[in-house]
Backbone as CSV, one residue per row, in Angstrom:
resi,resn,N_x,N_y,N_z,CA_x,CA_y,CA_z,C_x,C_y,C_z
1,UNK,163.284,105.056,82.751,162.272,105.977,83.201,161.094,105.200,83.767
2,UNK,160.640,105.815,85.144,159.252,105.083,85.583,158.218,105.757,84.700
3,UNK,157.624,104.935,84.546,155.780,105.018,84.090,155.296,105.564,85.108
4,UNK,154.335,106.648,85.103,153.587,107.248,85.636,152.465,106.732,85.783
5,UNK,151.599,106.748,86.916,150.215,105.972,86.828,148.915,106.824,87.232
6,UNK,147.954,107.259,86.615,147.039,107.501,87.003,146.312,107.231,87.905
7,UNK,146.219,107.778,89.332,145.175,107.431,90.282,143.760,108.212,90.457
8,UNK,143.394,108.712,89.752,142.833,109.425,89.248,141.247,108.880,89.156
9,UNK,139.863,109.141,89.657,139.068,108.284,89.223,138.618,107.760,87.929
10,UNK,137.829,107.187,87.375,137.086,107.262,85.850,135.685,107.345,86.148
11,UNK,135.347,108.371,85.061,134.137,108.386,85.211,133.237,107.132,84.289
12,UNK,132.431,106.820,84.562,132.032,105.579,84.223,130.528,105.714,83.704
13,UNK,130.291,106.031,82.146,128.884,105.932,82.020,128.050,104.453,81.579
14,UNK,127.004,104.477,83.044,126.312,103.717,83.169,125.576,102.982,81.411
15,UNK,125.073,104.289,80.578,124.265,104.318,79.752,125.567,103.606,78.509
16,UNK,126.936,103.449,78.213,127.478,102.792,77.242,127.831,101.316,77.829
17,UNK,127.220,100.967,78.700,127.439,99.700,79.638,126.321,98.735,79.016
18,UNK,126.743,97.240,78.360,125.708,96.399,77.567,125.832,95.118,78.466
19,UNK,124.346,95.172,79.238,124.452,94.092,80.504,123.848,92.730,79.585
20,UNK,124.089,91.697,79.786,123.769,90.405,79.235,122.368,90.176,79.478
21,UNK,121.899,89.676,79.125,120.213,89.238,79.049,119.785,88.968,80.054
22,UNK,120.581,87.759,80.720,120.075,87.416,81.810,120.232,88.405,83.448
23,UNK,120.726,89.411,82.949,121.237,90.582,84.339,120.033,91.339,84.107
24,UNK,119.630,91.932,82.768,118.210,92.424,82.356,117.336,91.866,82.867
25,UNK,116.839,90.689,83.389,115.901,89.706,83.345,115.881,89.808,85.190
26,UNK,117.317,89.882,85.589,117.080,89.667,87.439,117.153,91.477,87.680
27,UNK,117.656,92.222,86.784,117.213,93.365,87.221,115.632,94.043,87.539
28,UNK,114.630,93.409,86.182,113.850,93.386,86.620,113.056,92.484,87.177
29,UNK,113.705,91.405,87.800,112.487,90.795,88.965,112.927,91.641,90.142
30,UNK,113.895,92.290,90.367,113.901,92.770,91.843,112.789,94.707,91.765
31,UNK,113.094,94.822,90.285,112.170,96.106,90.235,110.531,95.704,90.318
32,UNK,110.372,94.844,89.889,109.167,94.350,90.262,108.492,94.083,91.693
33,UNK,109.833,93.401,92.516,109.438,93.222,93.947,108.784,94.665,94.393
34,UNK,109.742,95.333,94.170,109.933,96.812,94.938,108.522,97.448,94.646
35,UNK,108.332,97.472,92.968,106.465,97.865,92.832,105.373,96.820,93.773
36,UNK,105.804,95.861,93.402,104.768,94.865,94.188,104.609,94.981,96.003
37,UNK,105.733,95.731,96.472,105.978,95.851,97.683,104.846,97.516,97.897
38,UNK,105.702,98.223,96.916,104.941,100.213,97.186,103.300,99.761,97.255
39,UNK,102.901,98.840,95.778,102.009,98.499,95.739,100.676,98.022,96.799
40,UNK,101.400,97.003,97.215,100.516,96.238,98.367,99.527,97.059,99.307
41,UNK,99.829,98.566,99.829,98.893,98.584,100.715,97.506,99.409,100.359
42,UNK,97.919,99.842,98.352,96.746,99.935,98.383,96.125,98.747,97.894
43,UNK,96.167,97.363,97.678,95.839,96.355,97.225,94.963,95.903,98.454
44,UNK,95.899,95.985,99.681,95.044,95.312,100.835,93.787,96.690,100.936
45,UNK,94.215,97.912,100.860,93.021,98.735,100.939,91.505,98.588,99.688
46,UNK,92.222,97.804,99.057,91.325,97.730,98.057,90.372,96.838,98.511
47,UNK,90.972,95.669,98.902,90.592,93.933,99.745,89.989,94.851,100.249
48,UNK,90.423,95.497,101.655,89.240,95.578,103.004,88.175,96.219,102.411
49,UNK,88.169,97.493,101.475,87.039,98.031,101.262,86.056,97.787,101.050
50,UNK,86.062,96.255,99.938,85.059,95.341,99.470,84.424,94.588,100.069
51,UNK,85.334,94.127,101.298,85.324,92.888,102.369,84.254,93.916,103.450
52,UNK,83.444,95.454,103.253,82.960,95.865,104.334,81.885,95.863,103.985
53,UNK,81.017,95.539,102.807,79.509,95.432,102.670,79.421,95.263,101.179
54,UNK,77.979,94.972,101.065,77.459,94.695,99.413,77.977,96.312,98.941
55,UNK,77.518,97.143,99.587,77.363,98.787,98.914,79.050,99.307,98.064
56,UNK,79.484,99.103,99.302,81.014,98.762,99.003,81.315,98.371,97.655
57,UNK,81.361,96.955,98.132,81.904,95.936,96.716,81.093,96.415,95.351
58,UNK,79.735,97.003,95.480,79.753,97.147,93.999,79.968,98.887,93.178
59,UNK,80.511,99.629,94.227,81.287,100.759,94.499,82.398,100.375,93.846
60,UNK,83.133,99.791,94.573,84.344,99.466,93.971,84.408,98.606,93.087
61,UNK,83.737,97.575,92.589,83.176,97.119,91.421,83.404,97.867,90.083
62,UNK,82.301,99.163,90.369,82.447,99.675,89.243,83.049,101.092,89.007
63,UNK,84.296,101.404,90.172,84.715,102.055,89.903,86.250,101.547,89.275
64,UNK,86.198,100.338,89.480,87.432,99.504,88.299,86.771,99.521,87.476
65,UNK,85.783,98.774,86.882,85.450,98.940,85.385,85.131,99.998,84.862
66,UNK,85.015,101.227,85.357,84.461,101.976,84.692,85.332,103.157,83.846
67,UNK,86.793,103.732,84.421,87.635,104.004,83.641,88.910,103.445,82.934
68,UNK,89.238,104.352,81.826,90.266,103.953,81.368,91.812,103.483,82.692
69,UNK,91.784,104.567,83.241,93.272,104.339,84.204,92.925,102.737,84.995
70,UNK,91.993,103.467,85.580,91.938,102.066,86.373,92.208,100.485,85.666
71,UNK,91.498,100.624,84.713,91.886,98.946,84.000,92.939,99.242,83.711
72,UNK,93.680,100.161,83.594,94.997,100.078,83.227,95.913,99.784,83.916
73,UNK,95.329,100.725,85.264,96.879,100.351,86.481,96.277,98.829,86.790
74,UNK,94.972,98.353,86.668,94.867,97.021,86.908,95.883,96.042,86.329
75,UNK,95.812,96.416,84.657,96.302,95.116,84.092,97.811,95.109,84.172
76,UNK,98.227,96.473,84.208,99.605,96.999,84.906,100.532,95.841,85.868
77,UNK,99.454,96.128,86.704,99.666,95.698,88.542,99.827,93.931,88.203
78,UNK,98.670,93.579,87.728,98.779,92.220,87.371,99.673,91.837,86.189
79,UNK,100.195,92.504,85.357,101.253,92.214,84.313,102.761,92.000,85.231
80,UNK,102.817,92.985,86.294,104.057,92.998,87.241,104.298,91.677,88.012
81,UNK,102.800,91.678,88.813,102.768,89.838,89.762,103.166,89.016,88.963
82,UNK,102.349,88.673,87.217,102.916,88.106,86.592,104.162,87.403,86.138
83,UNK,104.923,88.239,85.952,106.887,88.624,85.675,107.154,88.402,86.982
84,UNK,106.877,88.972,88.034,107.478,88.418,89.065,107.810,86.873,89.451
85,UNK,106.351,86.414,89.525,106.459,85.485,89.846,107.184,84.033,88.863
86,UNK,106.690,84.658,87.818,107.508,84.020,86.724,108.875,83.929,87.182
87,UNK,109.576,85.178,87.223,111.263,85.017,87.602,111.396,84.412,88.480
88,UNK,110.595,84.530,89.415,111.024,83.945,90.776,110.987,82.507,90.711
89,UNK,110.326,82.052,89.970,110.325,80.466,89.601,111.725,80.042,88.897
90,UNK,112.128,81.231,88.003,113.183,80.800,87.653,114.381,81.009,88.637
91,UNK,114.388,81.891,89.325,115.610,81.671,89.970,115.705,80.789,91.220
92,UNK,114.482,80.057,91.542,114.321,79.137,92.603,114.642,77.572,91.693
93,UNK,114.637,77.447,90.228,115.337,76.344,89.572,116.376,76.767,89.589
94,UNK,116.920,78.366,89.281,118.351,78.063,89.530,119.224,77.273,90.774
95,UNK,118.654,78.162,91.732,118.848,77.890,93.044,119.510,76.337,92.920
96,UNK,118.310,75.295,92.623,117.992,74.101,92.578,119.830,73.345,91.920
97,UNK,120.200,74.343,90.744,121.320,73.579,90.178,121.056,73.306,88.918
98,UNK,119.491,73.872,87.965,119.100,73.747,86.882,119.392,75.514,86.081
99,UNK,120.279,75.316,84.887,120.562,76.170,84.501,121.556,77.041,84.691
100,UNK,122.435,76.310,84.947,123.437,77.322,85.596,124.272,77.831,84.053
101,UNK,124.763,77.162,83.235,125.676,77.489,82.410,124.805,78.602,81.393
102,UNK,126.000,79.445,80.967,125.325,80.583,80.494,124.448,80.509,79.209
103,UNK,124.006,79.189,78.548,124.150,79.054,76.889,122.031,78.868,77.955
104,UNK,121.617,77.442,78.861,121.024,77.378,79.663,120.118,78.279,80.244
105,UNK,120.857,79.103,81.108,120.913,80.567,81.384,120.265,81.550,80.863
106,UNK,120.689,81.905,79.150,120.149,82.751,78.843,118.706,81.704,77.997
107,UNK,118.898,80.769,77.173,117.860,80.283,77.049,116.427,80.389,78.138
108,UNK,116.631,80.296,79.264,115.732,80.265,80.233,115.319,81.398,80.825
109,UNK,115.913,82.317,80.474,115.528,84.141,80.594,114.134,84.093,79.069
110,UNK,114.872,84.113,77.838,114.044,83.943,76.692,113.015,83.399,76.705
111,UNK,112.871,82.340,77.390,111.354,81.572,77.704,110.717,82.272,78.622
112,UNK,111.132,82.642,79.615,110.656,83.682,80.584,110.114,84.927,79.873
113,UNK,110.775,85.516,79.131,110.143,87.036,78.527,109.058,86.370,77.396
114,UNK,109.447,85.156,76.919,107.962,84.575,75.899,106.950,84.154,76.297
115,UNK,107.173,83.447,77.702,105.883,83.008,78.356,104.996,84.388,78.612
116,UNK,105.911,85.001,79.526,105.284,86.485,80.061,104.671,87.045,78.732
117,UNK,104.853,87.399,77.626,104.592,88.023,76.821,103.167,87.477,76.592
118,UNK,103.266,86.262,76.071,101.728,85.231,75.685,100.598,85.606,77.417
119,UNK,101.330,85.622,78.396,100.184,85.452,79.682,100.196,86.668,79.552
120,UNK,100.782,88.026,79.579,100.689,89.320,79.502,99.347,89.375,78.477
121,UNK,99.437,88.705,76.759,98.296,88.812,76.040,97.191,88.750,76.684
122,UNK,97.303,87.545,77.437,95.955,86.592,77.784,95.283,87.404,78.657
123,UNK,96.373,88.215,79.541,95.543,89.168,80.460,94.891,90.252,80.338
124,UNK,95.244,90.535,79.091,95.160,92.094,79.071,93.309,91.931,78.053
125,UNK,93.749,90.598,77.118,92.361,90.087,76.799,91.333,90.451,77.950
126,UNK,91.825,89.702,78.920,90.769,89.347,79.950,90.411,90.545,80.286
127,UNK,91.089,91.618,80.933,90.797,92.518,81.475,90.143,93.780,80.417
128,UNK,90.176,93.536,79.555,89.300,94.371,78.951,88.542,94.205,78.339
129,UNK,88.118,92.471,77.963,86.811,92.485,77.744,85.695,92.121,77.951
């Protein structure tokens, strides 16, 4: 007797799927790009606004310090550049030929989420007090 074969699709849930550390780690440097990208043009709108007179700059001065959101999406925005750039350092040593094996690999993700974590502290210090 032939075996019968299912051609049939599968449905495939995303959510019982356990990605390795280091796929976590490049998933979010590219989600980061993508904020850092939406981001940018009010960043440069922020730049020019300041860049158009004293009245300006201390307008916008203190309309960052002065609420809660704002220091927030601040330290936000800068917690993201942060991680970004962090990863991106790491995957430009990968690039290089440093770290390739997975034991390496994930070690160097782990330092990445510990560094970030300690400069994440340091910032969030800064920015609020």
């Amino acid at each position: 007797m032939s075996k019968k074969t299912n051609y049939r699709p599968v449905f495939l849930n995303l959510f019982q799927l356990h990605f390795p550390f280091n796929a976590i780690v490049s998933i979010l440097h590219r989600i980061t790009g993508l904020v850092l990208t939406i981001a940018l043009p009010f960043v440069f709108y922020t730049i020019w606004f300041m860049s158009t007179g004293q009245e300006q700059f201390e307008y916008m001065r203190n309309m960052l310090n002065c609420c809660l959101l704002s220091k927030f999406s601040m330290m936000v925005l800068v917690w993201i550049y942060t991680y970004h750039v962090l990863a991106g350092c790491r995957h430009l040593l990968m690039d290089c030929g440093l770290g390739l094996t997975y034991k390496k690999a994930h070690m160097s993700a782990i330092g990445l989420i510990t560094v970030f974590c300690l400069a994440g502290f340091f910032i969030g210090v800064k920015i609020w007090a």
